[in-house]
N, C-alpha and C positions, 0 to 999 in steps of 0.2 A: 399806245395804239390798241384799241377794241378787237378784236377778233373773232369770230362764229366757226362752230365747226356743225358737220351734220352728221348721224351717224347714219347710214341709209339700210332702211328692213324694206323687205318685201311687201307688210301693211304699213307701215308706219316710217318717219323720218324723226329721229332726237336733232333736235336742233340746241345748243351751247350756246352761252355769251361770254365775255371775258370779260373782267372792269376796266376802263378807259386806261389802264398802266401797264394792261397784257399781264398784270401775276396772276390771277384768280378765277378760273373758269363755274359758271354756275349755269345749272340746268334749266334752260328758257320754255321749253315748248314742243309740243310731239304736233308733227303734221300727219291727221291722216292720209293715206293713198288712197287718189279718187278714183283711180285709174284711166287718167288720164297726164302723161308725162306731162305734158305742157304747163297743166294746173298747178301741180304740183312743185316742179319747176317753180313758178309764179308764184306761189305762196314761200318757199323758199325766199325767195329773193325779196318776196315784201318784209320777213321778218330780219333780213341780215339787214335791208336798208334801212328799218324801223330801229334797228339796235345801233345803227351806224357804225356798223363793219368795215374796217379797211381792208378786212382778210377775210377769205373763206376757209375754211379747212375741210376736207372732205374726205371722209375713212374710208382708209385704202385695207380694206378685206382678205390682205395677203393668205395664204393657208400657214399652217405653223413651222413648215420647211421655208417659207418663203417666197414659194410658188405663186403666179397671179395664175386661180385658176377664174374660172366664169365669173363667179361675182367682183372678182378684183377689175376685171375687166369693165363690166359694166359701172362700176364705181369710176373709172377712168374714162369713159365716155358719159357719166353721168357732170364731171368734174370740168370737162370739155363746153357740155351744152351750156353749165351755168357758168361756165366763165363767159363766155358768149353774150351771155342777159345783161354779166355784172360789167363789164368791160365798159360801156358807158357810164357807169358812175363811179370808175376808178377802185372798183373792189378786185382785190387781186384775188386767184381762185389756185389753191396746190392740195395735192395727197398729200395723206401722213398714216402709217401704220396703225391700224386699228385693232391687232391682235390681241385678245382676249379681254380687250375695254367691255363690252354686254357682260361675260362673265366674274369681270371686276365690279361692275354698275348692279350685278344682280346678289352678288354677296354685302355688298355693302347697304341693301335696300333690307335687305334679309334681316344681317344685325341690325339695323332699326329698328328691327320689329314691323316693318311694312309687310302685310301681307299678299299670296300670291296674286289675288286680283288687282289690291290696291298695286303692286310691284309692275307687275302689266301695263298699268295705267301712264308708267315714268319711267320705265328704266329704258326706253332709248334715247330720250334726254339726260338721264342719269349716265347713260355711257357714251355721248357725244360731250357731255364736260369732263367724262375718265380722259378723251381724244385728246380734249383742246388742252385739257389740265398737262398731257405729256408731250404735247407741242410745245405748247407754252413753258414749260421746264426744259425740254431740249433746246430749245431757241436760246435760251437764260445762260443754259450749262456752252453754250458753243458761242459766247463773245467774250 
């Protein structure tokens, strides 16, 4: 099964794919914020149904107590609206813990040798495949 995860920033959304057998998550594509929810939204959902996503995954911004403060919230009503979109085409939409995936996406862009602009450019698609990669491994470790 395919799966997409999104990692959602304030300018930007990392968007993830996974290979058609659900092991292996790879970094698809940064949507910029038009600012405009709805757009965005919509492009969203053009790239999960262009990938053939059966899943969504959308990073749940918990604080590192656990806490859902403000952004975990809006991530759960952002999770809400695009399940909404994708519900007609039988894409199923859930949170998954996205704690310190950007700081894991941003060390590992680093040792590449990517620099800080080129790093800008991907790392929140770099850290919506950190997302989908420990979904995709939790899901694996729990059947």
């Amino acid at each position: 099964m395919r799966s997409a995860a999104i990692d959602l920033g304030s300018r930007r959304i990392g968007v993830a794919v996974s290979d058609s057998q659900g092991t292996l998550a790879s970094p698809r594509c940064t949507v910029e914020r038009s600012g405009d929810a709805a757009a965005d939204r919509a492009a969203v959902v053009a790239v999960v149904l262009e990938a053939e996503a059966e899943r969504l995954i959308v990073g749940l911004p918990l604080s590192l107590d656990g806490r859902r403060r403000q952004a975990a919230v809006a991530a759960e009503e952002e999770a809400v609206a695009l399940r909404a979109l994708l519900a007609p085409h039988a894409v199923e939409v859930e949170t998954f813990d996205e704690r310190l995936t950007t700081v894991t996406a941003e060390r590992s862009l680093a040792a590449a040798g990517h620099s800080g602009k080129a790093r800008r450019k991907v790392v929140d698609q770099a850290a919506a495949a950190v997302l989908l990669q420990a979904w995709l491994d939790a899901r694996r470790l729990a059947r």
